[in-house]
Phi, psi and omega in degrees: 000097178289316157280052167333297190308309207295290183291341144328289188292347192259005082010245169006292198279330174317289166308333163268346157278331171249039181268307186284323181300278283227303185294309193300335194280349194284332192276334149303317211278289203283339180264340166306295169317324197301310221274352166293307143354307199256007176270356207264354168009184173265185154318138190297144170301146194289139176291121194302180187251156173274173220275168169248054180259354175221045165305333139306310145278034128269313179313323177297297193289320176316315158295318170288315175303328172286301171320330169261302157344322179296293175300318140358271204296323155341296192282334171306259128046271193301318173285004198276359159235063201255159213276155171189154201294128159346160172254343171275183189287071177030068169128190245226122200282160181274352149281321146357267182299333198265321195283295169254033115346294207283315186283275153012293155316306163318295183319313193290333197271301182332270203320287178318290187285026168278294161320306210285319180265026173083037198053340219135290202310349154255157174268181164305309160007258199325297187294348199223059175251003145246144218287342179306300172324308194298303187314281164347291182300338151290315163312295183324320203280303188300303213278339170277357172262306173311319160272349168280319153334293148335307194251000176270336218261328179281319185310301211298301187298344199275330197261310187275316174284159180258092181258339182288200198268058189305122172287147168246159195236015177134177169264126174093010166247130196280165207260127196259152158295136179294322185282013137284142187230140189246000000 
């Protein structure tokens, strides 16, 4: 190993990019849950009532009213574990995604002039001394930070974010995966 500093550092930055990957997905992973958490709520407050100076048409609407509220509750009722889509937009905000782009894009370059100088054993120079070498390591640069980017952005939502479907269970219980059995 002749270069020690440069593969030291080109070491270094690998890890702290996917040090920056590893913090976005976790801070998606915590506003996902937070903002899932606060969908699960009780029942809305009740509408305050009208004045009773028109009790009689209150008493009317009141009837009617109550029949469908009965069917209302019914349908509540029959509906208290029903199924319903995540609250976030299924998946990893474009800033997100931009970010560990961005953590990627290091990794992905770190790595490639790792691989170029031999581990250490050339300097960049020495490795990248034909115009051809640079492209290839650009090219190279791109197209593994777009699929790695690419397949981190699909995994984290399919797998990690709660993009699947969440139950609700009644008022005042946070909302569980259906495929947990309690």
């Amino acid at each position: 190993m002749k270069y020690k500093k440069l593969t030291l550092s080109l070491i270094i930055m690998m890890i702290l990019s996917l040090g920056g990957v590893a913090a976005t997905l976790t801070y998606a992973k915590l506003s996902s849950s937070n903002t899932t958490q606060t969908m699960s709520g009780g029942t809305p407050p009740s509408m305050p009532g009208n004045s009773q100076s028109n009790s009689s048409d209150n008493t009317t609407q009141n009837q009617s009213n109550s029949s469908s509220n009965i069917a209302q509750n019914q349908t509540d009722s029959s509906n208290k574990n029903m199924m319903i889509p995540g609250t976030q937009s299924s998946g990893l905000g474009s800033m997100q995604a931009l970010i560990i782009g961005e953590c990627i894009f290091v990794f992905s370059a770190s790595s490639l002039v790792l691989i170029a100088t031999k581990a250490g054993k050339k300097s960049i120079k020495e490795a990248l001394n034909k115009s051809y070498k640079v492209v290839i390591v650009v090219i190279s640069t791109v197209l593994l930070t777009g699929a790695l980017t690419y397949g981190t952005v699909m995994c984290a939502n399919t797998y990690l974010l709660d993009s699947k479907q969440v139950q609700l269970q009644g008022s005042g219980t946070p909302p569980t995966i259906p495929s947990q059995s309690q």
